[in-house]
N, C-alpha and C positions, 0 to 999 in steps of 0.2 A: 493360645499356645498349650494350655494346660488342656482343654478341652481335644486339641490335635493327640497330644498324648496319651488321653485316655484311652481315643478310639484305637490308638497302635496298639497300647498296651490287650485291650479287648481281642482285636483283630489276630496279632499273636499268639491268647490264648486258645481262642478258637482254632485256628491252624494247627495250635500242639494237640489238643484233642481229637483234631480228626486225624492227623499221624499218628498219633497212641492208637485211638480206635482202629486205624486200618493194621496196625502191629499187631495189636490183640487177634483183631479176623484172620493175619497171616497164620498166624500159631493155633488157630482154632482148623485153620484150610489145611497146614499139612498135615492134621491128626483126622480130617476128614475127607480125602483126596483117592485115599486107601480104601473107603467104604463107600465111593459113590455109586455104582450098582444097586448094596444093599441100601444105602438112604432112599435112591428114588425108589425104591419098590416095596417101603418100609408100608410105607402108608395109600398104596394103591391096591390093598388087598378089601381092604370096608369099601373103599365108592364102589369096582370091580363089583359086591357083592350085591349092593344096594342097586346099581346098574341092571344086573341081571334080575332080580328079586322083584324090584319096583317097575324100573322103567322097562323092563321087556316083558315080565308076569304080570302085575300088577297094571301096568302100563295099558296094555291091550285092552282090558275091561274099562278102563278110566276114559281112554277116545270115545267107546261107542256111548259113552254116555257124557261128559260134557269136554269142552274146547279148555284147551289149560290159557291162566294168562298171560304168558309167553309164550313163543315155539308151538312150531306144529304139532307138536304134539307131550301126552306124559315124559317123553323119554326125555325131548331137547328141554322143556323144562328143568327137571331135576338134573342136568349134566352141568348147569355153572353151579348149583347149590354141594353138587360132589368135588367142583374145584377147589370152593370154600372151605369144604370138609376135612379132605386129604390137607390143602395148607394148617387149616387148624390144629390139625390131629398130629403130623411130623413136627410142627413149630415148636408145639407146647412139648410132646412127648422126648423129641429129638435133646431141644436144651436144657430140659429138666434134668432126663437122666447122663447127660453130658455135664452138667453142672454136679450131681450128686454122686456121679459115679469118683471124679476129682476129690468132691470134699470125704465120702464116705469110707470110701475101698482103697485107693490108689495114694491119699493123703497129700495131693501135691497142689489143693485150692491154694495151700500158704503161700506157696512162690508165687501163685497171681495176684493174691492181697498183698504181698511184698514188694511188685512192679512201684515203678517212681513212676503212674500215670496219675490221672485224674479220676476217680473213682466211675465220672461219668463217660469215661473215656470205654474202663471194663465193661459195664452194662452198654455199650453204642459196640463194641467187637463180641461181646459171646449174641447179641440180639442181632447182628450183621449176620453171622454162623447159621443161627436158626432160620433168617430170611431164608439166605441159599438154600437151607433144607430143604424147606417149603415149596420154593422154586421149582426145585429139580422134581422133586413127588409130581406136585399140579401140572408140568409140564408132561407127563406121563399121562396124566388125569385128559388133560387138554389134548392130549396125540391122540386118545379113542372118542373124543367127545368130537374132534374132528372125522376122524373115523367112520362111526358111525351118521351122523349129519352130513358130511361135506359141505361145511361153512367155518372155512378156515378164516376169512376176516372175523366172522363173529366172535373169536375165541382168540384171538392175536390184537385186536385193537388194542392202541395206548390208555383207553380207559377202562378198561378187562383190568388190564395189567398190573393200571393203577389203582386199583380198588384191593388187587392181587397182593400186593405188596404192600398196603396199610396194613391188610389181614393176618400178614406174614410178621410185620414189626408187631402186629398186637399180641398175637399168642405166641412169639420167640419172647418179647417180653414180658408176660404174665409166664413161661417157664423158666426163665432165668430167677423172677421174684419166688416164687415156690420151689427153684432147687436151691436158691440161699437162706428158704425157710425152713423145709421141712431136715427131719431127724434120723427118719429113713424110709428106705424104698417101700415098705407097706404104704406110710405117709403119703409118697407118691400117687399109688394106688387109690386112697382115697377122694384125692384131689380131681383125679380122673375120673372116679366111679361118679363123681357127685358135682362135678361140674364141667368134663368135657363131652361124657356120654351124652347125659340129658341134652345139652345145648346143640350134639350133633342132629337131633331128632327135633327141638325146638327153634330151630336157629334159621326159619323159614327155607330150611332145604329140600322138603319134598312137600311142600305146601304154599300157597300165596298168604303172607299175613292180613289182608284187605279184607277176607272172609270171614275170619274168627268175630267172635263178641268181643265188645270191650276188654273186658277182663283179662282174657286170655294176649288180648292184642297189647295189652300194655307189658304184660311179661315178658311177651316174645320180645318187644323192641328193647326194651332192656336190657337185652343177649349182643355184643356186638357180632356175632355171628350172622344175624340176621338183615344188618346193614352190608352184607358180604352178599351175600344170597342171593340179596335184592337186587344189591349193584349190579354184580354179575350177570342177572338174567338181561336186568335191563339193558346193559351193555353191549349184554351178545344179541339182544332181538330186539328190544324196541327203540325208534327214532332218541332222537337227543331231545325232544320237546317233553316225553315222558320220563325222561331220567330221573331220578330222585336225588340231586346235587347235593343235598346234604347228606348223605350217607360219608362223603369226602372229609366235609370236616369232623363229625363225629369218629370216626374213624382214629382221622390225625388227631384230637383233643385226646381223646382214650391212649392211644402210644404216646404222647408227651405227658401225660400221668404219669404211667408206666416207668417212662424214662427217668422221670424227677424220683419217684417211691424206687427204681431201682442203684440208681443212683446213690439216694441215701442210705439205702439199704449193704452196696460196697463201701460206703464210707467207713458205717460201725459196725461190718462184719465183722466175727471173731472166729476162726477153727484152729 
């Protein structure tokens, strides 16, 4: 009996929390509803650049001289490492300054540290927000990667998607933890100079990491960025015997971090 009641008791508080959390994403959706244009095309300006720069300039010299390890060629290689990218780059940048802009300028974080939710409920609705961000960007991403190739299964499969959307809860939650950190937008600034940039360029998106030396090969993997990259490629081109299945769970382990450090993090906020 007492054992029956426990699980109610658990099973309820779970259901309150994901009603909290989809209340939080409601109120995050209709202050983001107004800006969906500008969200998806926030961050399709870098792959876009990278696209033409790499994979069309660059690109052309790199066929005549070796076979990339995906996709027939430079281009389709680097197009799932710019899906990765764009989700990265709106996820983090999107809920940070969504988060800072609250606590900084506008002073209304209080009413949300004031809500009667579960602290883990806040961080599971502003990191649902940032998913969407991410979504809508890469789906942009994904319209010219189709575009260009004409391999729209390659880019639509459930395992794209789903490697898509770990990518998208990891750097929506590593922005939410840095906009309940930092003091201000310079702050910002930093955290981007010095760890979104570099990782755009180290995070195996215009390179195979199998290549490098050790050295450098242990760095990269240390990027979750680069379990994005990887996934991706593999998913839009090579068989399911080559997949690399664990990119899945490393993935989900890193966002369930996230969510416990952001978590605790709304518990002892103070603004």
């Amino acid at each position: 009996m007492k054992l029956s009641l426990s699980k109610i008791i658990k099973t309820s508080q779970v259901q309150t929390i994901v009603a909290d959390s989809l209340t939080v994403f409601w109120g995050e959706w209709l202050k983001l509803r107004v800006r969906l244009v500008q969200v998806a095309a926030t961050g399709l300006v870098s792959p876009l650049i990278y696209i033409l720069g790499f994979g069309l300039g660059l690109g052309s010299a790199l066929d005549a001289a070796m076979k990339p390890a995906a996709g027939a060629n430079y281009l389709e290689f680097i197009l799932p490492g710019m899906v990765a990218l764009s989700s990265m780059t709106i996820c983090f940048g999107g809920t940070t300054f969504s988060i800072c802009g609250e606590r900084l300028y506008t002073k209304t974080f209080e009413e949300t540290l004031l809500m009667p939710v579960h602290p883990l409920a806040l961080y599971l609705g502003k990191m649902l927000a940032g998913i969407l961000r991410g979504i809508m960007t890469s789906a942009s991403v994904i319209l010219i990667a189709v575009v260009f190739t004409g391999k729209v299964w390659s880019f639509l499969n459930p395992l794209f998607w789903l490697l898509l959307i770990l990518n998208c809860a990891v750097f929506a939650g590593l922005g939410v933890i840095v906009g309940l950190n930092v003091k201000s937008l310079e702050a910002v600034g930093l955290y981007n100079n010095f760890l979104i940039v570099p990782m755009s360029f180290l995070g195996a998106t215009f390179f195979d990491p199998k290549t490098l030396p050790l050295g450098l090969k242990v760095i990269v993997y240390l990027l979750p960025l680069s379990y994005t990259s990887t996934g991706l490629r593999a998913a839009a081109y090579l068989p399911l015997s080559e997949f690399p299945w664990y990119s899945i769970p490393i993935l989900l382990v890193v966002a369930i971090a996230l969510a416990v450090r952001g978590a605790h993090k709304f518990a002892h906020q103070q603004d």
